[in-house]
PyMOL Python script that loads the backbone (N, CA, C, O; Angstrom):
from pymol import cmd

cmd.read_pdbstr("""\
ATOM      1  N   UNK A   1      34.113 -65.093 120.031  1.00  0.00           N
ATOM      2  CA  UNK A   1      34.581 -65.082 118.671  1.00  0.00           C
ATOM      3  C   UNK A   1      35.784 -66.009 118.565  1.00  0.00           C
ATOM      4  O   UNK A   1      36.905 -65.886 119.058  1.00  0.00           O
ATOM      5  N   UNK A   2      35.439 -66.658 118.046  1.00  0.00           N
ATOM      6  CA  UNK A   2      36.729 -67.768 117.348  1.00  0.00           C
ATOM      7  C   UNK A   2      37.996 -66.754 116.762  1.00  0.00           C
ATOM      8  O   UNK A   2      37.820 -65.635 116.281  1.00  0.00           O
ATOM      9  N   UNK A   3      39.437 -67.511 116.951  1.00  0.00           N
ATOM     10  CA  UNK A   3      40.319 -67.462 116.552  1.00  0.00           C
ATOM     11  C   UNK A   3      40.204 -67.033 115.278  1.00  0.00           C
ATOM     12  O   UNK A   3      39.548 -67.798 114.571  1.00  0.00           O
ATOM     13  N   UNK A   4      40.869 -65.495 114.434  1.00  0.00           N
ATOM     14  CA  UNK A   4      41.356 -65.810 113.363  1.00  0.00           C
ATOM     15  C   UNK A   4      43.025 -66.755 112.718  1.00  0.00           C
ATOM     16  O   UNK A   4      44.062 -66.988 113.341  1.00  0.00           O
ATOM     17  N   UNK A   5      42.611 -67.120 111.147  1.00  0.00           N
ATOM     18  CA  UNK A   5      43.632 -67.606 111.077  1.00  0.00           C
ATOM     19  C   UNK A   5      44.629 -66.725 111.131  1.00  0.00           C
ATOM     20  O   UNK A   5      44.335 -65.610 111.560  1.00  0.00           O
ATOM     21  N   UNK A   6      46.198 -67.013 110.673  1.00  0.00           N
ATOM     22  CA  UNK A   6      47.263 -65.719 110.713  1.00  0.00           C
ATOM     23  C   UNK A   6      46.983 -65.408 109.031  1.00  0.00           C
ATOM     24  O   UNK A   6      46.844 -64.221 108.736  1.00  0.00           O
ATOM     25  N   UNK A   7      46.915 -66.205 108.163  1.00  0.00           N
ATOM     26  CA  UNK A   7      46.737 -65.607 106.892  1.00  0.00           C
ATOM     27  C   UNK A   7      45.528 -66.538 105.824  1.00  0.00           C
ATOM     28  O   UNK A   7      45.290 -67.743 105.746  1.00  0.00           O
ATOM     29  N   UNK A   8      44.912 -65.249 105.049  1.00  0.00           N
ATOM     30  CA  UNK A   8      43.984 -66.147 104.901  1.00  0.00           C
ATOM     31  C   UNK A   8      43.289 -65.207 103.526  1.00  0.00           C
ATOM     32  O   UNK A   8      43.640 -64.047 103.311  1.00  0.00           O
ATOM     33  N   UNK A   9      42.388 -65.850 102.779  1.00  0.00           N
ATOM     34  CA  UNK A   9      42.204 -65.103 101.404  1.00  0.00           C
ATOM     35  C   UNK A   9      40.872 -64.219 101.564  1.00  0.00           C
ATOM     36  O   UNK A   9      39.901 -64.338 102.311  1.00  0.00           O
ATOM     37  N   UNK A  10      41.242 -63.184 100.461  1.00  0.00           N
ATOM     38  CA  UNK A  10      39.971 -62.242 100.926  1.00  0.00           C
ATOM     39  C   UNK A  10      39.036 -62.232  99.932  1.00  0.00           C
ATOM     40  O   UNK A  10      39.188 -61.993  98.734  1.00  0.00           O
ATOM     41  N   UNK A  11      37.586 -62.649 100.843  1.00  0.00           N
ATOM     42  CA  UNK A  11      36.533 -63.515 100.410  1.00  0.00           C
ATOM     43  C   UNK A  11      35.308 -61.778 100.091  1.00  0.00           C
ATOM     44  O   UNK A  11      34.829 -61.289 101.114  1.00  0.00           O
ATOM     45  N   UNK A  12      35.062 -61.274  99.089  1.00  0.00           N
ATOM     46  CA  UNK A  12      34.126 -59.702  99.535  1.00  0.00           C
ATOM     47  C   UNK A  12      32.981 -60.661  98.927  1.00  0.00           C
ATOM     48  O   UNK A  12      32.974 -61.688  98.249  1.00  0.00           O
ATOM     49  N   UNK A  13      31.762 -59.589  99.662  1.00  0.00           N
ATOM     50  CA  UNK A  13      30.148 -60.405  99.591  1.00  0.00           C
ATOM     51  C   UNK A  13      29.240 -58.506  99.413  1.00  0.00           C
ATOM     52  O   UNK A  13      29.718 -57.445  99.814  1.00  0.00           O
ATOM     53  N   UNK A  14      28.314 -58.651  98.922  1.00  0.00           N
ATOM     54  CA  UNK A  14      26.917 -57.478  98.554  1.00  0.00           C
ATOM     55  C   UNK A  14      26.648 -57.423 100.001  1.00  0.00           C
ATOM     56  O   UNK A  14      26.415 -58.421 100.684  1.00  0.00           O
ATOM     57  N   UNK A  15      26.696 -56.070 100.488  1.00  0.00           N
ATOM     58  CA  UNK A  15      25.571 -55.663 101.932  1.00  0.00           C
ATOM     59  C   UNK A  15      24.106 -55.180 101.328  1.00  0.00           C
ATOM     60  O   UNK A  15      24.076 -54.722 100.186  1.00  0.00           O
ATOM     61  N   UNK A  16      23.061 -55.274 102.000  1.00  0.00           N
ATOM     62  CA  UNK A  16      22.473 -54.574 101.913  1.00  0.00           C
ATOM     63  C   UNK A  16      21.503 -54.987 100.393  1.00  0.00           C
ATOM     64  O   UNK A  16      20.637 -54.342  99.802  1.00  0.00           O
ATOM     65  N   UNK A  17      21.935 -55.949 100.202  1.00  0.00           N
ATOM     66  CA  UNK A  17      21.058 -57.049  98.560  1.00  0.00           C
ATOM     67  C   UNK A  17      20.598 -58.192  98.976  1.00  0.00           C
ATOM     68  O   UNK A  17      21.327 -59.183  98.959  1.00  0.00           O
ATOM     69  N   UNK A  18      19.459 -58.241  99.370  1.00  0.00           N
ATOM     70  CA  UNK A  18      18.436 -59.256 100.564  1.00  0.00           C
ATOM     71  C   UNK A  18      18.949 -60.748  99.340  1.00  0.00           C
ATOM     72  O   UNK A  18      19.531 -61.776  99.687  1.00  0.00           O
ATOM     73  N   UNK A  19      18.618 -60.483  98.318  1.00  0.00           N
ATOM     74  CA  UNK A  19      18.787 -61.211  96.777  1.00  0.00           C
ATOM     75  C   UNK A  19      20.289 -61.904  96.684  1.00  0.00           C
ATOM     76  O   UNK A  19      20.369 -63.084  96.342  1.00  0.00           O
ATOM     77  N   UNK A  20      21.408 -61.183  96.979  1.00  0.00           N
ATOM     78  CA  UNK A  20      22.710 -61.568  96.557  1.00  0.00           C
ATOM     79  C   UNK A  20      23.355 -61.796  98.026  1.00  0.00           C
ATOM     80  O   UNK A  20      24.452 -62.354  97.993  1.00  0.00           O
ATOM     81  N   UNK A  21      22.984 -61.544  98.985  1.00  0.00           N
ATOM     82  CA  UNK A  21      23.610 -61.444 100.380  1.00  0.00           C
ATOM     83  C   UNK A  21      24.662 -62.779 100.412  1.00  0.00           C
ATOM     84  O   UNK A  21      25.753 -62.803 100.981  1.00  0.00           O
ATOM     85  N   UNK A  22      24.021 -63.898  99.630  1.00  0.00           N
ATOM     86  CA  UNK A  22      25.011 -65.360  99.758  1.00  0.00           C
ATOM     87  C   UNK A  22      26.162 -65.309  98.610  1.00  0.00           C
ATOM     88  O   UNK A  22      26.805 -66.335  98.389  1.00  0.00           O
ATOM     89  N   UNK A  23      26.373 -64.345  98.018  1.00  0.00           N
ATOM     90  CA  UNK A  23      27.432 -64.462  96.805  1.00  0.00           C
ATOM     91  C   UNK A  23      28.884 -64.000  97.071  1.00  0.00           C
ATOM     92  O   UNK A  23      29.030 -62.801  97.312  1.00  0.00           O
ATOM     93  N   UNK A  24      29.896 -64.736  97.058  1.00  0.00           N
ATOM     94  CA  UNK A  24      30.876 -64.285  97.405  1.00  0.00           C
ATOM     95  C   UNK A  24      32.220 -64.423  97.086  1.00  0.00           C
ATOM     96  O   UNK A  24      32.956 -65.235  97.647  1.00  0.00           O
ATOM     97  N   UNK A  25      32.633 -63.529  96.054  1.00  0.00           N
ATOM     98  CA  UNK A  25      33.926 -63.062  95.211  1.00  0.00           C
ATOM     99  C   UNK A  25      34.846 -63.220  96.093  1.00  0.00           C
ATOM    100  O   UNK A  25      34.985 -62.686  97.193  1.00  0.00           O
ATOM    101  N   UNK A  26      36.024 -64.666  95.065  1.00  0.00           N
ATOM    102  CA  UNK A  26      37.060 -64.672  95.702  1.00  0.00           C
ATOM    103  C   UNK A  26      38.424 -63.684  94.409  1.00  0.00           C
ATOM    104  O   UNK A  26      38.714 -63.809  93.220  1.00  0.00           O
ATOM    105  N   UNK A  27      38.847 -62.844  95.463  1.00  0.00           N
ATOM    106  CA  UNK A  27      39.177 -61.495  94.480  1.00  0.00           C
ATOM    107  C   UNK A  27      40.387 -61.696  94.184  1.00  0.00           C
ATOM    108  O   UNK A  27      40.976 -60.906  93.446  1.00  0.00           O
ATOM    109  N   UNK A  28      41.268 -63.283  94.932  1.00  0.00           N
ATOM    110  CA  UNK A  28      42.355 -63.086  94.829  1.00  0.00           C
ATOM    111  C   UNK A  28      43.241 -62.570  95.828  1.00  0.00           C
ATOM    112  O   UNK A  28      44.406 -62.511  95.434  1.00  0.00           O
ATOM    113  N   UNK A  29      43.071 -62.227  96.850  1.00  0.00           N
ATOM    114  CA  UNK A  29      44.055 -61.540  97.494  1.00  0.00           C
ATOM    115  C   UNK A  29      44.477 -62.131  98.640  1.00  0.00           C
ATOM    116  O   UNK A  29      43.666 -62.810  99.272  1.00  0.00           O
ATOM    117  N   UNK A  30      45.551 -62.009  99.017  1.00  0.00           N
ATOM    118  CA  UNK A  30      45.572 -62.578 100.598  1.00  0.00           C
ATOM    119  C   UNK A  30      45.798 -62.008 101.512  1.00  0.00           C
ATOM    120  O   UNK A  30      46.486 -61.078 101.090  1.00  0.00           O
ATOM    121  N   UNK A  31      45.685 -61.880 102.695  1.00  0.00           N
ATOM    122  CA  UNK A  31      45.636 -61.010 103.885  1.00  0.00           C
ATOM    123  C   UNK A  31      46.397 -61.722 105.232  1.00  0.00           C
ATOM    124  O   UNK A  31      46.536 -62.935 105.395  1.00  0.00           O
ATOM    125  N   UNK A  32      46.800 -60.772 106.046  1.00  0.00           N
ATOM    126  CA  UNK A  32      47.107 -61.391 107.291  1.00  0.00           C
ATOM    127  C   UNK A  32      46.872 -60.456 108.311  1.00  0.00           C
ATOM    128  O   UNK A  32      47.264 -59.297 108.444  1.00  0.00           O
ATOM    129  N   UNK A  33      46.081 -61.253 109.082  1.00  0.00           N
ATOM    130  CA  UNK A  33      44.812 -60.923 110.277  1.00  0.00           C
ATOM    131  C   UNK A  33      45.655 -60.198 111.132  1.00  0.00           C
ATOM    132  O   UNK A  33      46.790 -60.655 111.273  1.00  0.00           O
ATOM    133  N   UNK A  34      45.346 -59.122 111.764  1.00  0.00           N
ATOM    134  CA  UNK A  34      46.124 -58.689 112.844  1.00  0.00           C
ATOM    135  C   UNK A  34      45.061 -59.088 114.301  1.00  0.00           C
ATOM    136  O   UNK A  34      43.911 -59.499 114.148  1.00  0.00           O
ATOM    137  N   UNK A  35      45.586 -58.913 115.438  1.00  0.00           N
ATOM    138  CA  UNK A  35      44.710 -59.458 117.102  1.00  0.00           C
ATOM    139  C   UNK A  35      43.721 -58.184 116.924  1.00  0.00           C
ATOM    140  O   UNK A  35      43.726 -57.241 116.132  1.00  0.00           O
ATOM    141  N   UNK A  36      43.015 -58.493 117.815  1.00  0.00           N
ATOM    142  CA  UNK A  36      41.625 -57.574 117.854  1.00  0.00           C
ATOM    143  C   UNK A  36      42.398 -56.669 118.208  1.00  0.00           C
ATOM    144  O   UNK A  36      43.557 -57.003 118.453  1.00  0.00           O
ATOM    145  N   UNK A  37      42.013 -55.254 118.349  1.00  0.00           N
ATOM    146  CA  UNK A  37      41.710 -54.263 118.836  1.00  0.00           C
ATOM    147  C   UNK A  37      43.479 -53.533 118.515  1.00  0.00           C
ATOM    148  O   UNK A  37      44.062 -52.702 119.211  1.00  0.00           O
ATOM    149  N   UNK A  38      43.914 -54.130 117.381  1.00  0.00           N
ATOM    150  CA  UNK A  38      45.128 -53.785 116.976  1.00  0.00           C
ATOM    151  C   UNK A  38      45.569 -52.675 115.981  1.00  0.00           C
ATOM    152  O   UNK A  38      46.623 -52.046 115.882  1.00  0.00           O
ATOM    153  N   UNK A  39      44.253 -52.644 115.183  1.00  0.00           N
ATOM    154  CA  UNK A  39      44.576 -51.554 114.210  1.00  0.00           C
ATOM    155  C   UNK A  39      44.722 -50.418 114.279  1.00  0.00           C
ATOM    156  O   UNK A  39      43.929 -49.814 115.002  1.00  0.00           O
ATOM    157  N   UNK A  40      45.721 -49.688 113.610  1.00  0.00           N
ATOM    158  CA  UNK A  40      45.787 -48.126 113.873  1.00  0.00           C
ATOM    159  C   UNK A  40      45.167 -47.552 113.948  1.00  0.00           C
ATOM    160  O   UNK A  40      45.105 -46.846 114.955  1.00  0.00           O
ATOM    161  N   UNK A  41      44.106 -47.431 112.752  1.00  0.00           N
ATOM    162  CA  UNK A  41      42.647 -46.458 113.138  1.00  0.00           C
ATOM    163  C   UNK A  41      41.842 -46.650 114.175  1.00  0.00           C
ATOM    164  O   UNK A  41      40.741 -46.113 114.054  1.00  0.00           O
ATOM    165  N   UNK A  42      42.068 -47.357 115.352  1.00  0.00           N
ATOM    166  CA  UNK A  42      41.496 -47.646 116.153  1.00  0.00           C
ATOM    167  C   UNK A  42      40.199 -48.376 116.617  1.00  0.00           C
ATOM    168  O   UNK A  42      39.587 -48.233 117.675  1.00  0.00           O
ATOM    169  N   UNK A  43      39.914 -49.252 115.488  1.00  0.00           N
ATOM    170  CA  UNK A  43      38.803 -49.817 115.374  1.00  0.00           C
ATOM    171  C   UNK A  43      38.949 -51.050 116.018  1.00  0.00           C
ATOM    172  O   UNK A  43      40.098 -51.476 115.901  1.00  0.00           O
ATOM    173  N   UNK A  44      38.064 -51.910 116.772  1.00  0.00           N
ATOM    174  CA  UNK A  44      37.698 -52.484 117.841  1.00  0.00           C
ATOM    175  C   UNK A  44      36.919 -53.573 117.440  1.00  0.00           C
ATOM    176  O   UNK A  44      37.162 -54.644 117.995  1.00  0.00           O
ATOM    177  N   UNK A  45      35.967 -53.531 116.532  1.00  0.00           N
ATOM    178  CA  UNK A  45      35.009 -54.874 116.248  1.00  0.00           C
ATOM    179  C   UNK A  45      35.261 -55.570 114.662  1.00  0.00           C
ATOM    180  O   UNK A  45      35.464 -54.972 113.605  1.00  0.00           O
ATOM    181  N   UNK A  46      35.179 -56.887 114.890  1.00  0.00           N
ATOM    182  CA  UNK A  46      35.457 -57.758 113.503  1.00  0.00           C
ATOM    183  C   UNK A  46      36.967 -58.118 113.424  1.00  0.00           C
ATOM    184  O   UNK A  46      37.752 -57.893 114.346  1.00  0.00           O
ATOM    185  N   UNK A  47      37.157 -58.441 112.763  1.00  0.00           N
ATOM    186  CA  UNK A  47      39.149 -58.922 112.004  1.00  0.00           C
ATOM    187  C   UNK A  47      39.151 -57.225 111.304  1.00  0.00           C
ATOM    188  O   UNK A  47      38.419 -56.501 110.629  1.00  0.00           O
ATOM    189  N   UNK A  48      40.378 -57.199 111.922  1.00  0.00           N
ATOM    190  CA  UNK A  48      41.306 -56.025 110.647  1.00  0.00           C
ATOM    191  C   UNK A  48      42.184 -57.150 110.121  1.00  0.00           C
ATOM    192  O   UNK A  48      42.344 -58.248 110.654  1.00  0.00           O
ATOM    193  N   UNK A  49      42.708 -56.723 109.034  1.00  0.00           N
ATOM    194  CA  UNK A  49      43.808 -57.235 108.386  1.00  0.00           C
ATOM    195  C   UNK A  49      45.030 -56.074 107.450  1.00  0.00           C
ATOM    196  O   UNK A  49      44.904 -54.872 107.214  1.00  0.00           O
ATOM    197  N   UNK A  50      45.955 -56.847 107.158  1.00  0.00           N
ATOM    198  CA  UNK A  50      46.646 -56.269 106.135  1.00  0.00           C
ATOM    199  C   UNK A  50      46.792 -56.994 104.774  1.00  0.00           C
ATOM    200  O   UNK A  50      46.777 -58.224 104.709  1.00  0.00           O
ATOM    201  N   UNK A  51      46.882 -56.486 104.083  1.00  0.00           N
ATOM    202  CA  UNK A  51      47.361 -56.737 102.674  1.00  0.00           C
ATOM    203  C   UNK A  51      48.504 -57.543 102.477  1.00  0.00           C
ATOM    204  O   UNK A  51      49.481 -56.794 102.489  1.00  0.00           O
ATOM    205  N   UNK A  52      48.967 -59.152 102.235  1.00  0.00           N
ATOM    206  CA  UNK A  52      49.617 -59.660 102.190  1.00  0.00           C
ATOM    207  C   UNK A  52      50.609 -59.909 100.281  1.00  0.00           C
ATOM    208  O   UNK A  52      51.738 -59.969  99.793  1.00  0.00           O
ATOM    209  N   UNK A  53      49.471 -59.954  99.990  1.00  0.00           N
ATOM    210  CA  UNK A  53      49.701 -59.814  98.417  1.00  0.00           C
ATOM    211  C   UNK A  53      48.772 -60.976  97.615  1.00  0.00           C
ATOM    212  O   UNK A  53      47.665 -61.192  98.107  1.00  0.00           O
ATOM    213  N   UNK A  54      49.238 -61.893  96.158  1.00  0.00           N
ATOM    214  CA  UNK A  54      47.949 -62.532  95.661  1.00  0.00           C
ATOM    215  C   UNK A  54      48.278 -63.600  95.782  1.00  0.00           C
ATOM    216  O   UNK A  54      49.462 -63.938  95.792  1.00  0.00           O
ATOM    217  N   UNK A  55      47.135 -64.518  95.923  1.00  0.00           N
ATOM    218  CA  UNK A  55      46.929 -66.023  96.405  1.00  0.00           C
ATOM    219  C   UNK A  55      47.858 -66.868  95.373  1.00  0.00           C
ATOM    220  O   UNK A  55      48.418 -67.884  95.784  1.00  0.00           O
ATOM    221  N   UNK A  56      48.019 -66.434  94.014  1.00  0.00           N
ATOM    222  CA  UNK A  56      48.510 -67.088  93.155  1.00  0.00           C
ATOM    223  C   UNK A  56      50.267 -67.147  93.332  1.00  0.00           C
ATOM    224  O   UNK A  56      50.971 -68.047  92.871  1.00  0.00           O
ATOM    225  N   UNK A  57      50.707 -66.078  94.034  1.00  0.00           N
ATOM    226  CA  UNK A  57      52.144 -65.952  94.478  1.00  0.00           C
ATOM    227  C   UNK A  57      52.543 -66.505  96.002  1.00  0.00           C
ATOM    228  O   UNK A  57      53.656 -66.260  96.468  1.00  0.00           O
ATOM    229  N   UNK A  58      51.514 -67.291  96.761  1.00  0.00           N
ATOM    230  CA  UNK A  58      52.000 -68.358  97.681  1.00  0.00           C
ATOM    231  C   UNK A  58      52.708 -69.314  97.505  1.00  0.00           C
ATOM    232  O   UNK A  58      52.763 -70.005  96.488  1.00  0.00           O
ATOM    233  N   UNK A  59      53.490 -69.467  98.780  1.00  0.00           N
ATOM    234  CA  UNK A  59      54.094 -70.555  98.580  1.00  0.00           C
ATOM    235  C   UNK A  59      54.190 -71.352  99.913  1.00  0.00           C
ATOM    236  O   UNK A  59      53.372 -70.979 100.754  1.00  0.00           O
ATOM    237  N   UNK A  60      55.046 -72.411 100.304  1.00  0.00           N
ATOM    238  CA  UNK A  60      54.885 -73.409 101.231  1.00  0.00           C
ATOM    239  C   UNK A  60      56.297 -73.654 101.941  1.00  0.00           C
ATOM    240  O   UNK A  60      57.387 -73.537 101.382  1.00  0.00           O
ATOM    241  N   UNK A  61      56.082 -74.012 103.270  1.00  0.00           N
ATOM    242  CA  UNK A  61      57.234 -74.221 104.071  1.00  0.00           C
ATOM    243  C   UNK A  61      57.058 -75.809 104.051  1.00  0.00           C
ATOM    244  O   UNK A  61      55.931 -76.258 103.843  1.00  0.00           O
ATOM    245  N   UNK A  62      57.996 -76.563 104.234  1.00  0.00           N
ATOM    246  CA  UNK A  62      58.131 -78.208 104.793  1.00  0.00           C
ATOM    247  C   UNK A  62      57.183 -78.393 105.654  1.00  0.00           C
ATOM    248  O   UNK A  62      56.875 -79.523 106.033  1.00  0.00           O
ATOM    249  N   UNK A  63      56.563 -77.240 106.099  1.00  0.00           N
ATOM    250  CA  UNK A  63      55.732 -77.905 107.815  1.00  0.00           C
ATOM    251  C   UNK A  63      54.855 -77.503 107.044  1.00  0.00           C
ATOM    252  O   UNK A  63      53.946 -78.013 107.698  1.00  0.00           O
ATOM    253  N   UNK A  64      54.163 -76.877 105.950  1.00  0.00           N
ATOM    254  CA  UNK A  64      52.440 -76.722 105.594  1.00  0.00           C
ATOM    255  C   UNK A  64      52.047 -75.302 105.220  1.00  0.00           C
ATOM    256  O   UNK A  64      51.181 -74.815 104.493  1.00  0.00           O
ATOM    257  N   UNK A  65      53.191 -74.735 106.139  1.00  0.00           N
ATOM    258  CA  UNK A  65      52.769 -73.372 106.583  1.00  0.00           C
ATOM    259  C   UNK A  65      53.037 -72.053 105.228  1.00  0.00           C
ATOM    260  O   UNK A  65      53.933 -71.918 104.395  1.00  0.00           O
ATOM    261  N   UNK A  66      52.084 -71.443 105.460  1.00  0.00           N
ATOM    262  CA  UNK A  66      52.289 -70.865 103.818  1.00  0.00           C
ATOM    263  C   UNK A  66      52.853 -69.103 104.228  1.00  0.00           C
ATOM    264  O   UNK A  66      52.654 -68.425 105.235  1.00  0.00           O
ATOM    265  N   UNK A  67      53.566 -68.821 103.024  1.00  0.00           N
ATOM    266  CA  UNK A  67      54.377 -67.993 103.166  1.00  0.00           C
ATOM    267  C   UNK A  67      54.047 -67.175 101.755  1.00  0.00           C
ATOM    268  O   UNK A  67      54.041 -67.772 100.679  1.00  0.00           O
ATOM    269  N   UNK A  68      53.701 -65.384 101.892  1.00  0.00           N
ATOM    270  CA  UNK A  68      53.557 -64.844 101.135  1.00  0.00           C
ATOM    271  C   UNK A  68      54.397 -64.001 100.685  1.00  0.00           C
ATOM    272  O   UNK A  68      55.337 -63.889 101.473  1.00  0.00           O
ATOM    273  N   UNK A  69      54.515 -63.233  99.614  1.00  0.00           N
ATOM    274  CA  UNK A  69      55.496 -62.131  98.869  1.00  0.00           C
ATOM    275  C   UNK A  69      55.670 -61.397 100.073  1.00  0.00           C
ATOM    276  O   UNK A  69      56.841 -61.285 100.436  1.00  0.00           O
ATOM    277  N   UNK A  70      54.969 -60.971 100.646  1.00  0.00           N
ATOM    278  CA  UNK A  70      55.470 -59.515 101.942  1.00  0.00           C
ATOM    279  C   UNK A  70      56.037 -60.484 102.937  1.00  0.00           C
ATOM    280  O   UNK A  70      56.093 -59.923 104.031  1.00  0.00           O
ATOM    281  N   UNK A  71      56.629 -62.139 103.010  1.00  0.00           N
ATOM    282  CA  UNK A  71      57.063 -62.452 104.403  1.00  0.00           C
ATOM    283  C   UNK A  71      58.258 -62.777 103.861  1.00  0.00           C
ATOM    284  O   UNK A  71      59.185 -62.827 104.670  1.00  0.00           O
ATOM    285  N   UNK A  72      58.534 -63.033 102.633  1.00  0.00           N
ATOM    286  CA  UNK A  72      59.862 -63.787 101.973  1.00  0.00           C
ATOM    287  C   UNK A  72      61.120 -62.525 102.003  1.00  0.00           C
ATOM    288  O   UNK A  72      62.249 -62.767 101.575  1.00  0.00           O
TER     289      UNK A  72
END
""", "prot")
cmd.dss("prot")
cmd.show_as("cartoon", "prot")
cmd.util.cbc("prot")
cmd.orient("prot")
């Protein structure tokens, strides 16, 4: 499994809709990935993340690097 990024927008998609399976709502939000096997509830497979806040309230460092409401 490839690297997640450290922050990154949250993309939700239909399970289980053979029909819609490729559609995928960008809801706005942004997230930041925690390392595998990091989350409290103890879950083990896929990206966990946290709740960073909304894509529209990013902003930018001199080097690129983007910085959200929960890091400022």
């Amino acid at each position: 499994m490839a690297a997640a990024p450290e922050i990154g927008r949250l993309l939700v998609t239909t399970f289980h809709n053979k029909w819609f399976s490729i559609v995928r709502f960008n809801v706005g939000d942004v997230v930041r990935f925690l390392d595998p096997g990091s989350c409290p509830c103890g879950r083990k497979m896929g990206y966990t993340a946290v709740m960073e806040g909304r894509a529209r309230d990013i902003t930018f460092k001199l080097n690129g690097k983007a910085v959200t409401v929960n890091q400022a």
